[in-house]
N, C-alpha and C positions, 0 to 999 in steps of 0.2 A: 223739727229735729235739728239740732245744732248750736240752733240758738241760744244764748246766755241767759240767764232771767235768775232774779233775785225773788224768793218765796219767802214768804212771812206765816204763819200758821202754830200751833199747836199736834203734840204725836198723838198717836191715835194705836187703838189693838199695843203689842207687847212692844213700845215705841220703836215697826218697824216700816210706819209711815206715818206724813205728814198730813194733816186736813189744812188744805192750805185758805188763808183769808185774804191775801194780796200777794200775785203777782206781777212784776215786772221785768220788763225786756233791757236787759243791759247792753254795751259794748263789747264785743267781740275781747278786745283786748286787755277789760278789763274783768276778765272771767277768773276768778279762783274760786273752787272750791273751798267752803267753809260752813259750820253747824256754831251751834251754840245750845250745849246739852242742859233743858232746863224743861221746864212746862211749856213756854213757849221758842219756836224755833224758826232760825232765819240761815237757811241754805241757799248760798249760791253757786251756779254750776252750770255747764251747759248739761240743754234738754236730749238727753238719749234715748227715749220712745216716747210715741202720744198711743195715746185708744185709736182703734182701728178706724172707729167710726165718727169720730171726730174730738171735739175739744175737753169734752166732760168722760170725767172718769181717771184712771189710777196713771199719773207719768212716771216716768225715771229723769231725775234730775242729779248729775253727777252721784250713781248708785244709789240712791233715797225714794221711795214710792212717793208719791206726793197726788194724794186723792184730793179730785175738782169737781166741785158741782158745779150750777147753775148760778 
């Protein structure tokens, strides 16, 4: 949680989350928030919750769901 990261993915359900295909961990400093409203979508933001139980499953990424599988 904090952290910066760049998602790459496609929305999913009534586009109010992402199924994400590639994450990555950015610079702190160069975090802004941004979408790009299309079929497929690239959010970056810092990460503001994980799944309790660890990696997999639904994050918040600068206010955006962004569901991780395996």
């Amino acid at each position: 949680v904090g952290a910066c990261v760049d998602v790459k993915g496609a929305l999913v359900g009534a586009a109010t989350a992402i199924a994400a295909r590639k994450i990555d961990v950015k610079e702190p400093s160069k975090c802004v928030a941004r979408t790009t409203p299309s079929g497929s979508v690239e959010i970056e933001g810092a990460v503001e919750q994980l799944p309790a139980g660890g990696l997999i499953g639904d994050w918040r990424v600068a206010g955006t769901i962004v569901r991780v599988n395996a």
